[in-house]
Each structure stands twice: as structure tokens, then as C-alpha cells.
N, C-alpha and C positions, 0 to 999 in steps of 0.2 A: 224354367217355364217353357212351355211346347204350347202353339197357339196354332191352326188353323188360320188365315190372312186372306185376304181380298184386298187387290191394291189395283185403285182407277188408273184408266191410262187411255189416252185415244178412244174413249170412249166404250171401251170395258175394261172389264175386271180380270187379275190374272190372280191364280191362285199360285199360295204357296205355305210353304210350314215354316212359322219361325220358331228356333230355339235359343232360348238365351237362358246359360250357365250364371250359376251363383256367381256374382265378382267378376262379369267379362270384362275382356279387358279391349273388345274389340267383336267388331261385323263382318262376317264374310259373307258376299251373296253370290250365290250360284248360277253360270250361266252353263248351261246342258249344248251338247251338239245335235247338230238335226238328227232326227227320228229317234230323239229321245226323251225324257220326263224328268221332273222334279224327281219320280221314282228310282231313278237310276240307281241301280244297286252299287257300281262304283263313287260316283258323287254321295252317293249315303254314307258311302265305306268313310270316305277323306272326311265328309261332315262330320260325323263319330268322334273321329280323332282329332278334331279339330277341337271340338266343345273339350273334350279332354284335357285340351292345353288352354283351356280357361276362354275359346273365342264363340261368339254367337253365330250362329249359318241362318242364313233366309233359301229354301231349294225352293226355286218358284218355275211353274211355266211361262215363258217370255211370250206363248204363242195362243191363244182358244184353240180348244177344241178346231172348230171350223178353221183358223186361220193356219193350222199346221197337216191342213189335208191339202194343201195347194205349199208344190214345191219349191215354185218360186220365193215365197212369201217364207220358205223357211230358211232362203238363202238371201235372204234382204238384210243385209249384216246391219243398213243403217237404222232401219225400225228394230230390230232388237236390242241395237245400240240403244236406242233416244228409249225403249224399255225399260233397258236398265239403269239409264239416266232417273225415269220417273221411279224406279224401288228406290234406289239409294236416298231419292229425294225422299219419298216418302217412309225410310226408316229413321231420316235427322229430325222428323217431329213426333216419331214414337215414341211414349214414357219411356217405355225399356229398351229402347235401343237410338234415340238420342244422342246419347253424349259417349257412346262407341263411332270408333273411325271407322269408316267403310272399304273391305277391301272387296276384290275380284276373282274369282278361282273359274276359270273357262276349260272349256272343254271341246275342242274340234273346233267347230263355227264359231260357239260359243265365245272362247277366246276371243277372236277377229272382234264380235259386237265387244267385251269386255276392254281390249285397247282401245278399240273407237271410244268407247264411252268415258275412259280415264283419262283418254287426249282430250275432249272438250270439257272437262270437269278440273283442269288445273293439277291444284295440289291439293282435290278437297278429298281424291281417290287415294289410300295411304300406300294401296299391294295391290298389284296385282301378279296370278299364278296361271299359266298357262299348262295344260295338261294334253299332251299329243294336238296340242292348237293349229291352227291355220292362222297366225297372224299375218300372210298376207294377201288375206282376204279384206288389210284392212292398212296397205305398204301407206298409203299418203296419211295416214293419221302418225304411223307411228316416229316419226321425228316430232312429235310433239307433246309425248304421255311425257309426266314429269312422276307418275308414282316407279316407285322400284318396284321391277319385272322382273319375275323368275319364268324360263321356260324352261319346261321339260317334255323332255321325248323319248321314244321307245329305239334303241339301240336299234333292232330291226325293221323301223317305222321309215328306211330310207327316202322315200321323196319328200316326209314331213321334217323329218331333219334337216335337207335343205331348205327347204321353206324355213325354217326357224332359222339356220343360222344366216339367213338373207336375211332375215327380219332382225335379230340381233345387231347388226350391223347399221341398223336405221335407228335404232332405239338410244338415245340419248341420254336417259334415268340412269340412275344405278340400275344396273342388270347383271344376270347370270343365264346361263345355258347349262343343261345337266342333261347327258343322254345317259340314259337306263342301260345298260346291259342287257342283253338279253330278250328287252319289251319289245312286246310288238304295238299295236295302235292302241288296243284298250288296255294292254295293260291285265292283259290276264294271266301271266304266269305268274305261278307261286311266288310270295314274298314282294313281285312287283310294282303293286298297289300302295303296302305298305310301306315302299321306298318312297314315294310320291308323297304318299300322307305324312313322315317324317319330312321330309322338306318343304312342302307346304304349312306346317304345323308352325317351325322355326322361323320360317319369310316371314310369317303374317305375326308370330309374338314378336320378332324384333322391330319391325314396322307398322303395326298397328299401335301406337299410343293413343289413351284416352286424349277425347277433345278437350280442350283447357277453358274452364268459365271467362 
């Protein structure tokens, strides 16, 4: 099932695509990094292969239209945060995505709002994946995320690799740190992507279990 979404929030509507596989077994929803879209050709890529390993993806914009032409507002980690607080809420009362557990898969900024948002949601957040992240764009939250955190980074992505393994170090969940060989920021070198998407693929089926009646 592929559906078109509109999900309330602060007083609009943020669009996004949901797909949910025969049998999921689990939600992944996507937070993009600035100056980018639910489109994003990498985020599509990991989506892909995510529904592949039996998981549902929501690729939503966190921002309007208008709200992502003012820069500030697209480095407001705690409004995309309390954003993606309102998707997740709003995919536990969806027929078809319901009774899947909800992870996180961030991207740049992305990420940052995706820990903020798993730090004040307990243990309702099952995974979250960070993808060349800035988690610390989000350092006082993360002593308090309780879902298990995978980050990963591009071996050539030097100042974000520190930043991650500072952030590591504050992250108290089960976690991993995996640097790429070879990646740079996005992650466009041959076969790079698809090192991402297997590990991401594995976080989220080992830690995504269905919610129990």
C-alpha cells in the first residue's frame, strides 16, 4: 500500500508518502536534512530497501513550502523535533500503521530533530539511524534517548565524524558508531549508499518489533 498523507501539525499540514509492505513488521519515518525533500533521491534509495526487509517508510516534509524558505526555521531542530513527535503520533492511530513500532532514520539536521524527538518520547521510539547526522545540534537531549541509536558516517566526512563520536559518548541507549570508508557527506560514492541501507535495514528489523495488544 503507497498512499499520499497529510498530517496536522501547528496548524498545517505536512505532506508525505506512506508505504506500508505486505506483513510489516515495523515504521520507519524519515527526517531529511536542510535544503532537502521527502524527494531526496538517497532517503528514497534506504526507503527502497527498507520496505524490502519487510519495514514501512513515511518520507514526509517536516517544513511548508513557505516555512523552508526562511533559514532559520530550517535550523530550528526543536520545531522539527515536536514535528516529528506529531507524525509518529499520528501514525499510532493509523489502520495500517498502528500496531508497527516507530523508528527514526535522520539525515544531517534531520537526525539532531530525530534524537530530540526519541529523547522525549521514552521508549515509545524503537530505532533510531542517523545518516552523516549532526547529532549535536541536539548534545542536551542526547543523555536521554532511551531507543538504540546507530550512527553512521562517511570516513571522509571529518568534522562530522567528531561531532558523532562526541555525541556517542553522551548517548546512553544501546548504540553503535560505523564510519563508511571511503564516504564523503552524502554518501555518493559507488556502493556507499548501499552500505548504509544494509545497516540501516538490520537496526530497524532487529529493533523494530510489532506492538503487543
Amino acid at each position: 500500500m503507497e498512499k499520499l498523507v497529510h498530517i496536522p501539525v501547528d496548524g498545517v499540514r505536512l505532506e508525505g508518502m506512506l508505504s506500508v509492505p505486505e506483513k510489516a513488521t515495523g515504521l520507519v519515518l524519515f527526517a531529511h536534512g536542510s535544503g532537502s525533500s521527502r524527494k531526496s533521491p538517497r532517503n528514497n534509495f534506504v526507503a527502497g530497501e527498507l520496505r524490502k526487509a519487510g519495514l514501512a517508510t513515511l518520507l514526509m516534509d517536516l517544513l511548508t513550502l513557505e516555512e523552508d524558505k526562511d533559514y532559520d526555521t530550517r535550523f530550528d531542530i526543536g520545531l522539527l523535533a515536536r514535528r516529528l513527535d506529531a507524525a509518529a503520533k499520528w501514525a499510532g492511530v493509523e489502520q495500517a500503521t498502528g500496531k508497527l513500532r516507530p523508528g527514526y532514520f535522520g539525515a544531517s539536521t534531520g537526525a539532531a530533530a530525530a534524537l530530540m524527538s526519541a529523547a522525549s518520547s521514552g521508549e515509545a521510539i524503537g530505532a533510531v539511524v542517523s545518516r552523516g547526522g549532526r547529532p549535536d545540534l541536539a548534545m542536551e537531549s542526547l543523555p536521554l534517548v532511551k531507543s538504540p541509536t546507530l550512527l553512521i558516517v562517511g570516513g571522509e566526512d571529518g568534522p562530522v565524524i567528531e561531532f558523532n563520536r562526541t555525541a556517542y559518548e553522551l548517548i546512553t541507549a544501546q548504540k553503535e558508531l560505523v564510519i563508511v570508508s571511503g564516504a564523503t557527506h552524502l554518501f555518493e560514492e559507488p556502493g556507499t549508499l548501499e552500505i548504509v541501507a544494509n545497516l540501516a535495514s538490520a537496526w530497524f528489523t532487529k529493533h523494530l518489533k510489532p506492538i503487543e495488544e
